[in-house]
C-alpha positions as CSV (number, residue, x, y, z in Angstrom):
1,X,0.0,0.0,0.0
2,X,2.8,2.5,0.8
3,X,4.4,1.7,-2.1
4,X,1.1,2.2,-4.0
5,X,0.8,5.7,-2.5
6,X,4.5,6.6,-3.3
7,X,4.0,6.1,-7.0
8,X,0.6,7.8,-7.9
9,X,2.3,11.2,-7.2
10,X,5.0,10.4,-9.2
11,X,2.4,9.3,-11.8
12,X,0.8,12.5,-11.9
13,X,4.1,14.3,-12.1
14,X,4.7,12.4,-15.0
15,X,2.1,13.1,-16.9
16,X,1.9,16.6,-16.1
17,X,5.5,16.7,-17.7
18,X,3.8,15.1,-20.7
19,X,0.9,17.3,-20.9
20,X,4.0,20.2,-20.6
21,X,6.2,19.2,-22.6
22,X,3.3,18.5,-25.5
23,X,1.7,22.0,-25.1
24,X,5.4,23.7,-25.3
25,X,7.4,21.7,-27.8
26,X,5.3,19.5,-29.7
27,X,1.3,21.2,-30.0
28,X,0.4,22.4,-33.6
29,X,0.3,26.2,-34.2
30,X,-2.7,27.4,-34.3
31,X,-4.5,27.3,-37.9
32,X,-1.3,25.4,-38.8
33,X,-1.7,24.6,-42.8
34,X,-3.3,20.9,-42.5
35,X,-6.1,23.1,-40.6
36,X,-6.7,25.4,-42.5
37,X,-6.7,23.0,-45.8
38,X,-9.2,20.6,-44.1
39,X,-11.3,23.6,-42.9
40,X,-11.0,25.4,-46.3
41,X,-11.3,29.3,-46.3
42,X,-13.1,31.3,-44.6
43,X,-16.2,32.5,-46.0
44,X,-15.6,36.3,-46.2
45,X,-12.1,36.0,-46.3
46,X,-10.6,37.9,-48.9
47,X,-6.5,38.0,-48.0
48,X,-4.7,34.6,-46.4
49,X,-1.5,35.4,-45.3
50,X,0.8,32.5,-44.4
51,X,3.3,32.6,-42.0
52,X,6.3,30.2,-42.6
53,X,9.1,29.6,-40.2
54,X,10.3,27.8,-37.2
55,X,9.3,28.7,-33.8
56,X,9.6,32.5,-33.2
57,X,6.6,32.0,-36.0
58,X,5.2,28.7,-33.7
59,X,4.6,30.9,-30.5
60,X,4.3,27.9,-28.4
61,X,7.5,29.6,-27.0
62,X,7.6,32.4,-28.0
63,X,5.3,35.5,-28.3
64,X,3.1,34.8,-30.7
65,X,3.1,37.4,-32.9
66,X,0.8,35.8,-35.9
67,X,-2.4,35.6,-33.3
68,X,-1.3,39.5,-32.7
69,X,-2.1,39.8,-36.2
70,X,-5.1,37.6,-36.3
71,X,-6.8,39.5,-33.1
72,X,-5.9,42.5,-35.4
73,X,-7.1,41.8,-39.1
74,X,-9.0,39.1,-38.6
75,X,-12.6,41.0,-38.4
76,X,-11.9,42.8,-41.3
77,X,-11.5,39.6,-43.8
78,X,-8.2,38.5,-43.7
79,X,-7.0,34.9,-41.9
80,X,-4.1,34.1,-41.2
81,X,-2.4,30.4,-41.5
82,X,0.8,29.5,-39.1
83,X,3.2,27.6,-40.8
84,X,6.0,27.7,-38.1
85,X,7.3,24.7,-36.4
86,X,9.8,24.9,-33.7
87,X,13.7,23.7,-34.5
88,X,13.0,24.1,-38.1
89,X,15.7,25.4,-40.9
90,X,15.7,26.6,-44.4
91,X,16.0,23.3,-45.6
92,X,12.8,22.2,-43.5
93,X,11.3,25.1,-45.0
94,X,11.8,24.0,-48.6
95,X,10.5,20.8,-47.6
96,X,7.2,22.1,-46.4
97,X,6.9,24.0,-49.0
98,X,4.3,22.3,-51.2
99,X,1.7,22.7,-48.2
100,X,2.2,26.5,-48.2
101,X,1.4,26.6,-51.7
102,X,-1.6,24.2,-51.6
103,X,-3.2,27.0,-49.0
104,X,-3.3,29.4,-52.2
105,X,-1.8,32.3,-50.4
106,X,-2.4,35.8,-50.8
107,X,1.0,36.9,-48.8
108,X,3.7,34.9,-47.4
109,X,5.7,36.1,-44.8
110,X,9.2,34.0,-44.0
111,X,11.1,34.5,-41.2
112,X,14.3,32.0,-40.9
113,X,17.6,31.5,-40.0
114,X,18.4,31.1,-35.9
115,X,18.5,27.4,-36.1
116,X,20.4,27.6,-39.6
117,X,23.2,29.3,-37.4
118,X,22.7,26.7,-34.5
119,X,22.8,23.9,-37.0
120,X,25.6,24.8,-39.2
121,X,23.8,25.2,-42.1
122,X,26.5,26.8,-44.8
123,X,25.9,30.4,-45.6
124,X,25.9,29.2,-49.2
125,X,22.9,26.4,-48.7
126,X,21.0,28.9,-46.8
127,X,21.0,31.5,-49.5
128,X,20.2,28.8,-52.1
129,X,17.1,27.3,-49.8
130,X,15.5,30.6,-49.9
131,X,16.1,31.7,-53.2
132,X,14.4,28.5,-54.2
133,X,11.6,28.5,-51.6
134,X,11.3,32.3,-53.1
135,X,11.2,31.2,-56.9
136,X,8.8,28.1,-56.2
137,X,6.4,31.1,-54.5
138,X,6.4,33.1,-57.2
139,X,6.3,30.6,-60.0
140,X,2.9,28.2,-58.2
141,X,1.0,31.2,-56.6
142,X,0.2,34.7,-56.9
143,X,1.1,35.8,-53.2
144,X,3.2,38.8,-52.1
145,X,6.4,37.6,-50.8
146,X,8.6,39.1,-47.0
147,X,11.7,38.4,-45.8
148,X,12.0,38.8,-42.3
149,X,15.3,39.3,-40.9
150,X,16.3,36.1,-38.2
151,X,15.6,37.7,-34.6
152,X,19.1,38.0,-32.3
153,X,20.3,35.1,-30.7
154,X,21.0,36.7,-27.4
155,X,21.0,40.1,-26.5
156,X,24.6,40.5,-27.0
157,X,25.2,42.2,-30.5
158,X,29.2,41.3,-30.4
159,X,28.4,38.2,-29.2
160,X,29.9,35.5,-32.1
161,X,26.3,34.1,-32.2
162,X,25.5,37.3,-33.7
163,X,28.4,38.4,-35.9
164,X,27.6,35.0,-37.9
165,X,23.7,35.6,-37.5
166,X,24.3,39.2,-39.4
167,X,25.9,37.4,-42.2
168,X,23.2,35.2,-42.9
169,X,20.3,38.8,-42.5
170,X,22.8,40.6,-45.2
171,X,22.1,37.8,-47.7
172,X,18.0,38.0,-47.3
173,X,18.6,41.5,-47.3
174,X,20.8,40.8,-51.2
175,X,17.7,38.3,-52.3
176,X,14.7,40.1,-51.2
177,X,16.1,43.2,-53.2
178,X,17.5,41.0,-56.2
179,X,14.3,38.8,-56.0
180,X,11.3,41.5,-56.1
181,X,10.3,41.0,-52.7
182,X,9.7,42.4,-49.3
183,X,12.3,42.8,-46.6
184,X,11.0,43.7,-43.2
185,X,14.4,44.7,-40.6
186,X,12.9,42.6,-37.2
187,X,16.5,41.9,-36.3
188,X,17.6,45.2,-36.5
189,X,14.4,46.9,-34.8
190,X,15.1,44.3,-31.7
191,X,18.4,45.3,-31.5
192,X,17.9,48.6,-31.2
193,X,16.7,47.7,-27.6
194,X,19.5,45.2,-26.4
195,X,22.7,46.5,-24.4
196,X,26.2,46.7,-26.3
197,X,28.5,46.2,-23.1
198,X,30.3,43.6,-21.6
199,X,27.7,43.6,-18.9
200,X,24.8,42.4,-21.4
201,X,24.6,38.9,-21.0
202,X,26.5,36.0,-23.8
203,X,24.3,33.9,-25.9
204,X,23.3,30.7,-23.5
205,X,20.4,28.7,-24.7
206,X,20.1,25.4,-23.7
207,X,16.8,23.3,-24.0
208,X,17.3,23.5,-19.6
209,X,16.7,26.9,-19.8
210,X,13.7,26.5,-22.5
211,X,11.8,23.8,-20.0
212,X,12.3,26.5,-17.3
213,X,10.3,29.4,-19.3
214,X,7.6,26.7,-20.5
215,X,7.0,25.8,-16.7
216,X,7.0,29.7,-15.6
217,X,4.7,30.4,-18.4
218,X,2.2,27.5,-18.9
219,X,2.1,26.2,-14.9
220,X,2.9,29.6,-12.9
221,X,1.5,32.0,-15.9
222,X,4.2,34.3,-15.3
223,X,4.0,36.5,-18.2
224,X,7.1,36.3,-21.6
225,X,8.2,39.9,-20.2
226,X,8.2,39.1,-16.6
227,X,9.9,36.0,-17.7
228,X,12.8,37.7,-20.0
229,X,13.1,40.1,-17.3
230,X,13.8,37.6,-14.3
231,X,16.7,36.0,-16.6
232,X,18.1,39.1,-17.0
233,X,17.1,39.9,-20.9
234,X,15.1,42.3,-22.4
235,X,13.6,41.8,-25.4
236,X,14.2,37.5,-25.4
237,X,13.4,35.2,-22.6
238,X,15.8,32.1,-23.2
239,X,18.6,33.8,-25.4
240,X,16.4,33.0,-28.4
241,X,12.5,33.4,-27.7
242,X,10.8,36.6,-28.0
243,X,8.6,38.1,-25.3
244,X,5.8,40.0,-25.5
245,X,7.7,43.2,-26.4
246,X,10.0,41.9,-29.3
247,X,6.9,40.0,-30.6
248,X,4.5,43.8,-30.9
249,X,7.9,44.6,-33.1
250,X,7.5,41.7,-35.5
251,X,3.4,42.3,-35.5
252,X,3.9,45.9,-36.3
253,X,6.6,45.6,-39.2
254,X,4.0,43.0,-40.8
255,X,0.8,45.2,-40.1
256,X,2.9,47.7,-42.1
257,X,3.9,45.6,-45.0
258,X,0.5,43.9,-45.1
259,X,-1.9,47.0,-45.1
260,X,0.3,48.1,-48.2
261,X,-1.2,45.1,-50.2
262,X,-3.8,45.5,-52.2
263,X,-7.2,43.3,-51.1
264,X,-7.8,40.6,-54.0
265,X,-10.6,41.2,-55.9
């Protein structure tokens, strides 16, 4: 019997780490593409507008600035399909691809290239990924193309995380202007609000620290700022998630490129 009693806590425990570890790392965004396709449009819509990337875009994270959007257009006919899922690369991307397309966008907006940096994904295959991901947009649908710049990883701007992470922003910078389309600077509007001195703190993710914001967030409801704020950050709350603040930055900068496209008739 004691035994019996000293295992259904540890029962519970578990599976409240499942139920934790699902709702942080593993859940589907919200109106993720397979969604949206099963559902169809929206009667009334008149502008989709998906949003591919990894999971800055996700928000299960991160702040999600997509549902900022959707609380913001939505009434007024546009929806809005996440097609972010954490850990993912360019070369993820380009294999999603097709089921971008299939949603028969009116805008795209692609934000990549954190976990390109992590990973070690050459400079060289990352330009080529987007450039095709760009020409395969532009050649099987009629959607307005971004390029959002890869958010910091960390809050130190001389940190080597970030020296490499600018090279990789300067070549979406190169294609978006070579390749007709959109550029919107997020990287460089959040780092107008990170420190630049030796006290600012070096880039130190670990999926440790992650776990830690997911249990502050989803069990304790402690808010993304209060969060970034008790780790000593500003604008990210693990060295590579946004909070609330960083994500009204991405929000705005695609409010701004997305008011400036014409409704479909």
């Amino acid at each position: 019997m004691a035994l019996t009693i000293t295992l259904v806590p540890l029962a519970l425990l578990a599976a409240e780490l499942c139920v934790l570890m699902y709702v942080a790392f593993r859940r589907p965004a919200t109106n993720a593409p397979k969604k949206f396709l099963a559902k169809g449009r929206r009667p009334g819509s008149h502008t989709v507008m998906v949003a591919f990337g990894d999971s800055i875009t996700h928000a299960t994270l991160s702040a999600d600035w997509v549902g900022a959007l959707r609380d913001r257009f939505g009434p007024g006919g546009y929806e809005f399909v996440n097609a972010g899922v954490n850990g993912h690369t360019s070369t993820d991307l380009l294999r999603r691809l097709d089921e971008v397309v299939a949603c028969r966008p009116d805008a795209v907006a692609i934000m990549v290239g954190t976990n390109d940096v992590r990973n070690g994904i050459p400079p060289a295959r990352f330009r080529a990924n987007l450039e095709t991901i760009i020409g395969r947009l532009q050649t099987h649908s009629t959607a307005q193309i971004a390029l959002l710049s890869a958010t910091p990883l960390g809050e130190n701007p001389a940190d080597p995380a970030n020296q490499t992470l600018t090279d990789y922003n300067t070549a979406e910078a190169r294609i978006a202007d070579r390749m007709g389309v959109g550029y919107l600077p997020v990287h460089e509007r959040i780092a107008e609000h990170l420190g630049r001195g030796n006290a600012t703190p070096k880039f130190a993710f670990s999926f440790g620290l992650a776990m830690k914001v997911a249990v502050q967030h989803y069990v304790f409801r402690r808010s993304l700022d209060d969060i970034s704020g008790g780790n000593g950050l500003t604008m990210l709350t693990d060295h590579i998630h946004l909070n609330d603040r960083a994500g009204a930055i991405v929000a705005d900068l695609v409010a701004n490129w997305l008011s400036r496209i014409p409704a479909p008739h």
